[in-house]
N, C-alpha and C positions, 0 to 999 in steps of 0.2 A: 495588469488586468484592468481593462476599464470598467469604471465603477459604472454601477448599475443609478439611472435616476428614479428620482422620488416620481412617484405618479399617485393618483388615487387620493383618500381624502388626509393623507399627509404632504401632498404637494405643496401647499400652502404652509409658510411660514405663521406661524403665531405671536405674539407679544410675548407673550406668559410663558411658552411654550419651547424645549427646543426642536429644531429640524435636522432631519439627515437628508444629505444628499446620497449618499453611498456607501455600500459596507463591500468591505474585501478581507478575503478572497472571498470562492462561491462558498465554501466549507470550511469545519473544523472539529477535531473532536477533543474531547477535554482535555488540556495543558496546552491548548491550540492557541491562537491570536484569534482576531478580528480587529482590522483596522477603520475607523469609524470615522467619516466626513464629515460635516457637517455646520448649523449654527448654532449659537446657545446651547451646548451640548454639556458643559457645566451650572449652566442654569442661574447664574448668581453667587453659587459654591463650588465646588470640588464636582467633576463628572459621576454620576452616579448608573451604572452600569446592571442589568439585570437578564437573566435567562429566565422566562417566565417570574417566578418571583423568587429563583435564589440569584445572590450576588454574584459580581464576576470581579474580578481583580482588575486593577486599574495599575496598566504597564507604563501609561504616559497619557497625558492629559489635559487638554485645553478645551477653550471653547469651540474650536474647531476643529482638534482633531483628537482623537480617542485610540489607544489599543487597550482593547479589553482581554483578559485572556477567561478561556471556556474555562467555569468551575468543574469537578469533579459529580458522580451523582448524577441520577433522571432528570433532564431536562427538556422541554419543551423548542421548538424550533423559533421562540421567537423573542426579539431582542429589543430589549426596551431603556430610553434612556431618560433619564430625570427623577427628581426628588423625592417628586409624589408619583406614585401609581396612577393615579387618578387624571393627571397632566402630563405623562409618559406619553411620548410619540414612540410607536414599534416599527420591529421593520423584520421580515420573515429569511430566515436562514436555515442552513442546514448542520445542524449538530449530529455528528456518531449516537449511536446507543450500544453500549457496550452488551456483546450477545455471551461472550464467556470470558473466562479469565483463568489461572493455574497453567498457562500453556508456554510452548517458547518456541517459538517460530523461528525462522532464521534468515525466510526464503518466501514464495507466494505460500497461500492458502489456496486450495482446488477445489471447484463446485462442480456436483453432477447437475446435471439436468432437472433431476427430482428436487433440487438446493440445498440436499445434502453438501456440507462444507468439509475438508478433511485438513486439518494442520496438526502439525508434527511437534513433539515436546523433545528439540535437540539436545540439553543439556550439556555438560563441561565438557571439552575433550578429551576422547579417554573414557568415558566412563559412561557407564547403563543408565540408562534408569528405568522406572517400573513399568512406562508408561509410551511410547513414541509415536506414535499418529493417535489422535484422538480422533472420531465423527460428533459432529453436532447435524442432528437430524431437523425437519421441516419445525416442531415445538420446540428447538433451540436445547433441545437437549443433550448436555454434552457427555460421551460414553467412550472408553476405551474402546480403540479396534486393535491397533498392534502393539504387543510386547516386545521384549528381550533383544532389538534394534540398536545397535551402536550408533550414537550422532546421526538420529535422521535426518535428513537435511532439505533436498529439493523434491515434490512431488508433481508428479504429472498424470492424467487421467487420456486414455488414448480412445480410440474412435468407438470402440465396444465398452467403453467407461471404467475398464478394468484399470487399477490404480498400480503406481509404481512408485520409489519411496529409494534416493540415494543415502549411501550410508559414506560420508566423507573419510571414516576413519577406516572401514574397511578395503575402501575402493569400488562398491557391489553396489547395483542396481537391484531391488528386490520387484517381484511382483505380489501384488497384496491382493486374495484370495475375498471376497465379498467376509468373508465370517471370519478376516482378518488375521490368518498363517501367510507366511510367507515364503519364499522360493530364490533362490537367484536366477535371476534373467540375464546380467551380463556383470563379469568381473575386471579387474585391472582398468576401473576409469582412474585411475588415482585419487587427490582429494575429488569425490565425486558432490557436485553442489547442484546445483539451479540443472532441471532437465525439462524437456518441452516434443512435440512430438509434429511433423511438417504432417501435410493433408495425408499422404505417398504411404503414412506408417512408420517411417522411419524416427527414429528417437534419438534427440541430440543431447550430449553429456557433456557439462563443463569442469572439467577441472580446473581448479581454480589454480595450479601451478603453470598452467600458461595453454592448454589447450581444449579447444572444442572436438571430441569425440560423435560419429552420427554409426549408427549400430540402424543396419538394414533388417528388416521383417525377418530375416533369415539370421536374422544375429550376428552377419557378419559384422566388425568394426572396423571402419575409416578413419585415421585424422583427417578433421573437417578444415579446423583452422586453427593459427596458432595466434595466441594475446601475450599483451605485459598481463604477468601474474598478480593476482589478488591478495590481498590480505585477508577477505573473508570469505563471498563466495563470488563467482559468475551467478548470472540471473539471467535467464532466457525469453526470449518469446519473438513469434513471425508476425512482421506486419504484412498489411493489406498486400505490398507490393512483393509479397515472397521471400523477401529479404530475411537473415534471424538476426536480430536485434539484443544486442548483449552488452550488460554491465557490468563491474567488476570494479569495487574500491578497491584506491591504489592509497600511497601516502598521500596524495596528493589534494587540495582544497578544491583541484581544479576540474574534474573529472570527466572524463566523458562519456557517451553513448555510443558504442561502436555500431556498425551494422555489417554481416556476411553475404557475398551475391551465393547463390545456390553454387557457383563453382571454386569457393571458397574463399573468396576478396575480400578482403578488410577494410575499409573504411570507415572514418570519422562520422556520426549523422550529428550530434550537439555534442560543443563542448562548453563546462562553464556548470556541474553539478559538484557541488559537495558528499562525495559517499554516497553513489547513487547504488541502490540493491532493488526490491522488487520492481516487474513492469507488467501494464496490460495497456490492450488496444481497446475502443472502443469502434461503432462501425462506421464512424465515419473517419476513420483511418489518425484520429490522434491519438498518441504515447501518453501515458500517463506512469509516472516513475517517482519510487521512494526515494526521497533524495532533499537535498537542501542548494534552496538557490537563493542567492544575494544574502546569503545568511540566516534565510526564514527556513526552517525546516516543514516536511509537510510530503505533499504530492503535486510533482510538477507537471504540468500537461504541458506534452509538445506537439503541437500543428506538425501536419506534413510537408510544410514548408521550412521547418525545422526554429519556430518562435515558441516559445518559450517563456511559464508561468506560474506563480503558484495558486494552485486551485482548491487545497486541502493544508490546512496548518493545522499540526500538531506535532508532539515528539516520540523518537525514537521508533519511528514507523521502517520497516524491515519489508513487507509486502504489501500486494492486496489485489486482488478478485474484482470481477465483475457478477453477480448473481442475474437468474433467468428474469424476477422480477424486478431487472433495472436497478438495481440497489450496487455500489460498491462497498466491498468488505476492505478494511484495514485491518494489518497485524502490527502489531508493535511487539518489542520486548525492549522492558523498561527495568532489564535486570540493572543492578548496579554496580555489580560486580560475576563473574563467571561460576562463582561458586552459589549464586541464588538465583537461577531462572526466574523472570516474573513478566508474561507478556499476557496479551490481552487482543480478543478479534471485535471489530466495531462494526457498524452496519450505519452505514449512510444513503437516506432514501434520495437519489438525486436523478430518477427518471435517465438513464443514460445506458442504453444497450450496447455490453460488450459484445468484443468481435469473439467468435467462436475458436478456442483456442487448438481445434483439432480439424 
């Protein structure tokens, strides 16, 4: 990603003072990096790093070049480096703000219109739990909507905004009733993961055992297309060009981004991610995907020319949303182990209008 230059009244190196030429990536939300250009950025001592005025860890360190990593906690968007407060040169960034937490996603998070957000608390497999789609409404208030849901997994919102919610362990597609009962819509997708829905209506289901399912307005079901099988889920979604666009970590370090033509063709679009899982478009036709590249974990954004970068560092991010206010949402689940869910939804205000996923 090339770095952004200094302009404005830190353009000017100082004596006393350090200077930044550039900070990378665009984002990041707390466990995230920041990699930090610059001169005198140790000042005489040790680099001293700050988000407003709590500390940030120092991953590596010189006078010229800096990875800070994002502290935990409310922070401020803006990054200061040096001794003294008072003699800090700043430089404005975009940090996450964590909107809820208690949750475990596994797959995107889904926004209506209104910014109602919906993600799902999948939990161990095999087993219930009390809780499986939560809503966080417009005051960020987080409220149960569906119970008694085996391993929710992929959710999708279709043109009438009516919500649908896979259940991987059953195989069932449910549809979710505004006051949150549920119905089955369509069964035998097998492990049913990541779903998405083309402009047409029709609703695409990935089994994460190696195939894409597309279930017509009338419910009939088609094999769409057939994949190397996943280890955890498919993750969906259509770009600009019609195409459906799908991930699916394999063993593999090396992963890639498939893409489907509408007549069911498979092809390669990037390869070269680490565990790639959720995706969204924004409208000017680039991919943005959970995932890890050259090692940095985070949110990769890919051009439609198919280049490739990381734009969001953090960990164990699993999805994330585009919101109507230009905001992207990140999910992470930063369980430790399958037996303790513990993931967490972030809000990054970075002015950048998704594509309309219906």
């Amino acid at each position: 990603m090339p770095l952004r230059k200094s302009t404005g009244p830190h353009s000017s190196a100082h004596a006393a003072r350090p200077h930044i030429s550039g900070v990378s990536p665009a984002a990041a939300i707390p466990g995230g990096d920041f990699q930090i250009r610059g001169e005198g950025l140790g000042a005489g001592d040790r680099p001293r790093i700050r988000f407003g005025k709590t500390p940030a860890q120092i991953v590596v360190g010189s006078d010229a070049y800096v990875v800070a990593r994002v502290p935990a906690g409310p922070l401020n968007g803006e990054l200061s480096v040096g001794a003294d407060l008072e003699n800090s040169v700043t430089w404005p960034c975009h940090v996450g703000v964590r909107i809820a937490d208690g949750v475990h996603p596994v797959s995107n998070p889904v926004v209506d219109h209104s910014g109602n957000v919906f993600v799902t608390f999948s939990g161990p497999a095999g087993q219930k739990t009390p809780v499986s789609v939560y809503k966080i409404d417009a005051t960020l208030a987080t409220k149960p909507l569906v119970t008694d849901l085996m391993n929710a997994t992929g959710l999708a919102l279709d043109r009438e905004e009516t919500l649908y919610v896979s259940s991987r362990s059953e195989g069932v597609v449910y549809q979710i009733s505004p006051a949150g009962n549920t119905s089955p819509y369509v069964e035998g997708m097998g492990v049913a993961t990541g779903m998405v829905f083309d402009q047409e209506g029709n609703l695409f289901v990935g089994d994460r055992s190696g195939t894409i399912f597309k279930i017509s307005r009338q419910r009939q079901i088609y094999v769409f297309a057939t994949l190397e099988p996943s280890i955890a889920a498919y993750h969906l979604a259509f770009g600009p060009d019609d195409y459906l666009y799908v991930t699916g970590p394999t063993t593999s370090s090396f992963d890639s981004v498939a893409r489907i033509s509408r007549d069911g063709h498979v092809e390669r679009f990037y390869r070269g991610l680490g565990r790639p899982q959720g995706m969204a478009f924004d409208i000017q036709g680039n991919l943005y995907v959970a995932a890890s590249l050259g090692g940095r974990r985070g949110v990769v954004r890919i051009s439609p020319e198919a280049e490739a970068e990381l734009f969001l560092s953090g960990p164990s991010i699993v999805g994330l949303a585009f919101t109507p206010s230009k905001g992207l949402l990140v999910a992470t689940n930063e369980s430790s182990s399958s037996r303790s869910p513990d993931g967490s939804i972030y809000r990054v205000n970075l002015g950048i209008e998704g594509r309309p996923i219906h």
